[in-house]
C-alpha positions in Angstrom: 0.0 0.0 0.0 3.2 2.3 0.9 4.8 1.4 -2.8 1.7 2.3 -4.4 1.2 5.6 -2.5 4.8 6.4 -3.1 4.2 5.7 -7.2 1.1 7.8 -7.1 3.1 10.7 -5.7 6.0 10.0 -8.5 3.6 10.2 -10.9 2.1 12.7 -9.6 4.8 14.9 -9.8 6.2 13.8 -13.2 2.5 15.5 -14.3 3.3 18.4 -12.4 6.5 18.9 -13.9 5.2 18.2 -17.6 2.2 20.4 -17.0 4.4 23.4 -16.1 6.8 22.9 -18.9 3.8 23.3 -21.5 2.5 26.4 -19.5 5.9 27.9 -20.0 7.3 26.4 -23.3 7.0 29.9 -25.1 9.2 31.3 -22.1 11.4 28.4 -22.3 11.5 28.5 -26.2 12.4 32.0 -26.2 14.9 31.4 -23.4 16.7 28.6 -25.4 17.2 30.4 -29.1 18.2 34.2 -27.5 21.0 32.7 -25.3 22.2 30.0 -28.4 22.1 32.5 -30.9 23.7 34.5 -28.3 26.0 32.1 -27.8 27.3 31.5 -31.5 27.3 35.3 -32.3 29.6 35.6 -29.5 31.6 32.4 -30.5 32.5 33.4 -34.2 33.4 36.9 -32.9 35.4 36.1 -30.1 39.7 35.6 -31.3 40.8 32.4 -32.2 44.2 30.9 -30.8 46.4 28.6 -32.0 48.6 26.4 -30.0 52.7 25.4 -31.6 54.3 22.5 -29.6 57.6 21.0 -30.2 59.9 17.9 -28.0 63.2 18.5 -26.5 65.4 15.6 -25.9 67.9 15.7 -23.9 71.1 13.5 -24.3 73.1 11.9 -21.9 75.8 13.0 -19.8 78.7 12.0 -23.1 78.2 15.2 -24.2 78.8 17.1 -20.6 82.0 18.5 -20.4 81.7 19.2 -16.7 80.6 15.6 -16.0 83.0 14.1 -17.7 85.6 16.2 -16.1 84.0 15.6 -12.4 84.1 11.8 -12.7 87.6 11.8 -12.0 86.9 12.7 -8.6 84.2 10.3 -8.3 81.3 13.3 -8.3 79.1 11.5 -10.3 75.7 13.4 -11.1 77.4 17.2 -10.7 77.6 17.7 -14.0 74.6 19.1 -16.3 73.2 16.4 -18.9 70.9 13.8 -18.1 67.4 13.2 -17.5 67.9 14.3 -13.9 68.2 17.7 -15.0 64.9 18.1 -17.3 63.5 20.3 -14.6 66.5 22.4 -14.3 66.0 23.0 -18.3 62.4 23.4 -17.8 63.0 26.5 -15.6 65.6 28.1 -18.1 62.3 28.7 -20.1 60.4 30.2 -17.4 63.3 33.2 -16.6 63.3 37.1 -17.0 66.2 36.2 -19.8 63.8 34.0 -21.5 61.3 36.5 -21.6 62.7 39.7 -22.4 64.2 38.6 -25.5 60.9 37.2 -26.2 59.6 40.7 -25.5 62.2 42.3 -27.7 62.1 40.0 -30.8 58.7 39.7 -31.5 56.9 43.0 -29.7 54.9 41.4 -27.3 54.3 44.6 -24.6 52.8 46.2 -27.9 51.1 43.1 -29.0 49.8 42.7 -25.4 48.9 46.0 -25.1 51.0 45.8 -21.9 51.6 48.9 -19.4 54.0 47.6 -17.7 56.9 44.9 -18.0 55.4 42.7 -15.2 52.3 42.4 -16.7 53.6 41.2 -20.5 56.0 38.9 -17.9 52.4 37.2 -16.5 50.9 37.2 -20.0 54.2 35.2 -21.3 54.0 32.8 -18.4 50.1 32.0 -19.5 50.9 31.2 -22.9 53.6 29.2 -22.7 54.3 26.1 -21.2 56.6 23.3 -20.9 56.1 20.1 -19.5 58.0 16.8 -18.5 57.3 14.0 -20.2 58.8 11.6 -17.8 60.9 10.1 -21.1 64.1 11.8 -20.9 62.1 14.6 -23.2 60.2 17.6 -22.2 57.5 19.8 -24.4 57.7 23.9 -25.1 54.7 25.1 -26.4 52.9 28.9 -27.1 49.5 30.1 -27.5 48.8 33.3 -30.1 46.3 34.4 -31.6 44.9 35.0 -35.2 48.2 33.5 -36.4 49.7 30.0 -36.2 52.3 30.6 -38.0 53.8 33.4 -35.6 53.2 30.6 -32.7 55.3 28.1 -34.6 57.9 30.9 -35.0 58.2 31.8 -31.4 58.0 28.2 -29.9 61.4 27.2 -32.5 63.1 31.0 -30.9 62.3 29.3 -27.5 64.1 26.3 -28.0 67.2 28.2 -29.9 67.6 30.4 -27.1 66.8 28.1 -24.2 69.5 26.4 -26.2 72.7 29.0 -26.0 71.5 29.3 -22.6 72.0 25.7 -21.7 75.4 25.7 -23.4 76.3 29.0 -21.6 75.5 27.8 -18.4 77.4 24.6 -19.1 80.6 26.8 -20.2 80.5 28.9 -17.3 80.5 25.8 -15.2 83.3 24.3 -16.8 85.3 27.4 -16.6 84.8 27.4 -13.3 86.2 24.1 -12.1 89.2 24.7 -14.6 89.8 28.0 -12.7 89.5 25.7 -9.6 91.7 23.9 -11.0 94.1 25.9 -12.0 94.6 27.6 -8.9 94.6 24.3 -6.9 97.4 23.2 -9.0 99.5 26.7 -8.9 99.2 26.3 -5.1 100.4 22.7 -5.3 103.6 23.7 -7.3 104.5 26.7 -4.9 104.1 24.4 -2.0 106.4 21.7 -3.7 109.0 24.1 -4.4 109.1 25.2 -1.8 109.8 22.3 0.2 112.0 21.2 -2.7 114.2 24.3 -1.5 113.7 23.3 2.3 115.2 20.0 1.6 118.2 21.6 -0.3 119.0 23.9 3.4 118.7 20.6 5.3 121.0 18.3 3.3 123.1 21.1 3.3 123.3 21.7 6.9 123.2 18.6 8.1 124.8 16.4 5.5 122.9 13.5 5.2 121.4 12.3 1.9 119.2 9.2 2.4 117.8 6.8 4.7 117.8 3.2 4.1 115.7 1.6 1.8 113.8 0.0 4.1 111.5 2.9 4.8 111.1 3.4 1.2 107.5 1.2 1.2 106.2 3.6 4.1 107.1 6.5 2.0 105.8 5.3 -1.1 102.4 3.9 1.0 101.9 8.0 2.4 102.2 9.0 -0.6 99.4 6.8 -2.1 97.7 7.8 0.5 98.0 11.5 0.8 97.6 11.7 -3.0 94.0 9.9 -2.8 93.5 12.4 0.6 94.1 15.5 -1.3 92.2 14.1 -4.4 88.8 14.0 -2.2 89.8 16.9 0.1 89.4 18.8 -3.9 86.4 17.4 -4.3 85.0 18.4 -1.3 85.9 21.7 -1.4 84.6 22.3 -4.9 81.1 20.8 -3.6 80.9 22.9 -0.8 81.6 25.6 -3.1 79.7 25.2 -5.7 76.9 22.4 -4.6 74.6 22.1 -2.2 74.6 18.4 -1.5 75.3 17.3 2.2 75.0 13.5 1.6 77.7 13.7 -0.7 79.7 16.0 1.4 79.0 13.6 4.6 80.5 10.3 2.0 83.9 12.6 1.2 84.0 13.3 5.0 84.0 9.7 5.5 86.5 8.7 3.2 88.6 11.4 3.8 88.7 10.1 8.3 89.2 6.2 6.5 92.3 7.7 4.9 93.6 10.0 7.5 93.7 6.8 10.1 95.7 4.3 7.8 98.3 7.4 6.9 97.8 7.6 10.5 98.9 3.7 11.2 101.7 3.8 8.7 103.1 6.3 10.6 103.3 4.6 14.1 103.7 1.1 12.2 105.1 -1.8 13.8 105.8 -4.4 10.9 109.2 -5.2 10.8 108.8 -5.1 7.0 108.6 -1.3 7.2 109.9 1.5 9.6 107.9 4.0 11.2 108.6 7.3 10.8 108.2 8.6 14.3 110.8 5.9 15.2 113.6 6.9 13.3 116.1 9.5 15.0 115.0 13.2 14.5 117.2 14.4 12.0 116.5 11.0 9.8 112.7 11.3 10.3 113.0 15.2 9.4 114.5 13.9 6.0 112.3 11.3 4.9 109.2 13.9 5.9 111.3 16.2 3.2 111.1 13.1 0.9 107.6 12.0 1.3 106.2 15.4 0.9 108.1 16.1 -2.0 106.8 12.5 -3.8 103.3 13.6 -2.2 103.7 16.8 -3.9 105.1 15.5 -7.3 102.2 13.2 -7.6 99.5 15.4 -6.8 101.1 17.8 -9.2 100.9 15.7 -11.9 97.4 14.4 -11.4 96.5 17.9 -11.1 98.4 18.9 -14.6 96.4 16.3 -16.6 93.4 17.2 -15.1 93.9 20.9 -15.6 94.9 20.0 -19.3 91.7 17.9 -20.4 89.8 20.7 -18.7 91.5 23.3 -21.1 90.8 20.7 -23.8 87.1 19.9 -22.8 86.0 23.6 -22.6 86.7 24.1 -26.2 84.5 21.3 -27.0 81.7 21.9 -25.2 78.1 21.3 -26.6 74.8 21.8 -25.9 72.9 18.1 -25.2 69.6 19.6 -25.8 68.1 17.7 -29.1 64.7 19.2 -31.0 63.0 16.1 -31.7 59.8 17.3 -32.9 60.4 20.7 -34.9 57.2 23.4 -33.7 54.6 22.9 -35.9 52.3 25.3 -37.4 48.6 24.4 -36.4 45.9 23.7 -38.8 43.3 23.3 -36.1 42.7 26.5 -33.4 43.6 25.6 -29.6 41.1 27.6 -28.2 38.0 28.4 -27.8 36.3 24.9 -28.5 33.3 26.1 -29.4 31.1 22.9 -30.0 31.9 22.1 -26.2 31.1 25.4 -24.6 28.2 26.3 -26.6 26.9 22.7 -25.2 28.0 24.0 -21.6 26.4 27.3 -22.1 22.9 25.6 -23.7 23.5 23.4 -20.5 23.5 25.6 -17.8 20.5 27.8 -19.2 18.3 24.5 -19.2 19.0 24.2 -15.4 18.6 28.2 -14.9 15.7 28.4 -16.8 13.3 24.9 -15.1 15.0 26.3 -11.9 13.4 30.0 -12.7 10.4 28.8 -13.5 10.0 26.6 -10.5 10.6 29.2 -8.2 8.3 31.4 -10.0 5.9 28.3 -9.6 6.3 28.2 -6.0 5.9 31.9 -5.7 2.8 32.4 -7.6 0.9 29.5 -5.3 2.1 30.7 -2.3 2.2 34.7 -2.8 0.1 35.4 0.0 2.1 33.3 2.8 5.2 34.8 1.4 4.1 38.7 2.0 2.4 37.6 5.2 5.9 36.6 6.3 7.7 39.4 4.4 5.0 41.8 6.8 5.8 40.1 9.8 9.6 40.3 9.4 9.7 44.3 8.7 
């Protein structure tokens, strides 16, 4: 008896509603052509813009001067190159150098109609976009409007110029660490030199001119030793320098303590295959420290020579590892506005307006007298 009462009511109301659509179909008629016509008048006038895309690959780490450079200290991932740096790329495009000579080669304050320089700077960032592909490529693309030929045009000056800016960055990098370089090596020559000249006074004014060959495995075991110490204590310098990576600097720490105990060790040693340096007399121990550093010195000289050389070499070489895979294309088909979808949003919308209007006026005609009653009472 419930279900059936329920039904009737259902019914009841589907009659309702059908009886008030045909009591207002002129309204709603009316309703439906004004905003459509509306709707398509204001759909052919309004600009049409054309999207450009192109893909950016990006090649591997080869073509990195800097990284190739780095991996002889065992910095792996410093260098630019590689898919880990897509992001890094992506925000070259989105920078105030990017953008003004954006502004400057094609107009675009005068084509935006742009007051100030912060304003045609927000424009920019609205009409282009680059996003991450997640496949080692990325995407640069521009919006313009009326003419898909000038969007083609700009997205293909985006990519040339975030191009010399990759390879400038790059360069200035490299430079760097060869100046680093450089300097690090200059300071290991004076030091050699003089302690070269030290070793001179002391043979001199004391006579002697060698220990026995027994000690010569300690020596030659520091000097491993201090040469691989010196080779990290470089690298962690340059990190803390020029990176901001404390797990890395917290692994050179480490190896650099490992190190520093054994050189440690061979200095006290008790193996009667070697002698330990803080055993032999004073003036014996003060000639083999002459000895050692010089060998120390020599080595670390030379390993800084060849590395400051490929450096020099390298930096002449350097290329951008930035690819267009998919030259900007000039589109056929306008980006925006989709007009068969919004019209169908727009015809939408006034459907539910409109049975929602005339509903309420529904309501309002039945119950006019309750409603001013309560309108009286509230004043």
């Amino acid at each position: 008896m419930q279900s059936k009462t329920t039904a009737n009511k259902e019914q009841s109301s589907i009659l309702y509603f059908i009886k008030l659509l045909l009591k207002n179909w002129k309204f709603l008629l009316a309703t439906y052509i004004t905003v459509g016509i509306t709707t398509v008048i204001i759909l052919l006038v309004i600009p049409k813009w054309y999207k450009s895309e192109a893909t950016v690959v990006v090649l591997g780490d080869k073509n990195s001067a800097l990284a190739s450079m780095m991996s002889q200290f065992n910095a792996f991932g410093i260098g630019l190159g590689g898919q880990s740096n897509i992001e890094t790329y992506m925000e070259y495009v989105h920078t105030k150098k990017m953008y003004n000579q954006l502004i400057d080669k094609f107009n675009l304050d005068e084509v935006y109609e742009s007051t100030f320089i912060e304003d045609t700077y927000e424009i920019i960032f609205q009409k282009l976009s680059v996003t991450n592909n997640e496949n080692n490529t990325f995407k640069i693309s521009y919006q313009y409007e009326e003419n898909p030929e000038k969007a083609a045009e700009i997205t293909q000056f985006i990519f040339d110029k975030l191009d010399e800016i990759v390879l400038e960055v790059d360069k200035a990098e490299a430079t760097n660490f060869l100046s680093y370089i450089e300097t690090y090596y200059n300071d290991t020559r004076s030091t050699l030199d003089s302690t070269m000249d030290s070793l001179v006074q002391f043979q001199e004014k004391t006579g002697i001119l060698d220990i026995e060959i027994q000690t010569q495995a300690t020596i030659e075991g520091l000097a491993e030793l201090e040469m691989q110490r010196i080779k990290y204590e470089i690298e962690r310098n340059y990190v803390t320098e020029v990176f901001e990576d404390r797990s890395k600097l917290v692994e050179l720490d480490t190896r650099i303590s490992a190190i520093q105990a054994k050189i440690n060790n061979l200095l006290k040693n008790s193996n009667s295959a070697l002698v330990a340096l803080n055993d032999i007399p004073k003036q014996g121990a003060r000639f083999l420290q002459f000895k050692r550093d010089i060998l120390v010195g020599e080595k670390v000289a030379e390993f800084l020579r060849l590395q400051y050389e490929q450096a020099l070499l390298d930096q002449n070489k350097i290329n951008s590892n930035l690819y267009l895979l998919d030259p900007p294309n000039i589109p056929e088909k306008r980006f925006k506005p989709q007009r068969a979808k919004l019209l169908v949003t727009v015809m939408f919308f006034t459907v539910v307006l409109s049975l929602l209007f005339i509903k309420i006026k529904e309501f309002y005609n039945n119950n006019r007298e309750y409603i001013m009653g309560i309108l009286k009472e509230s004043d």
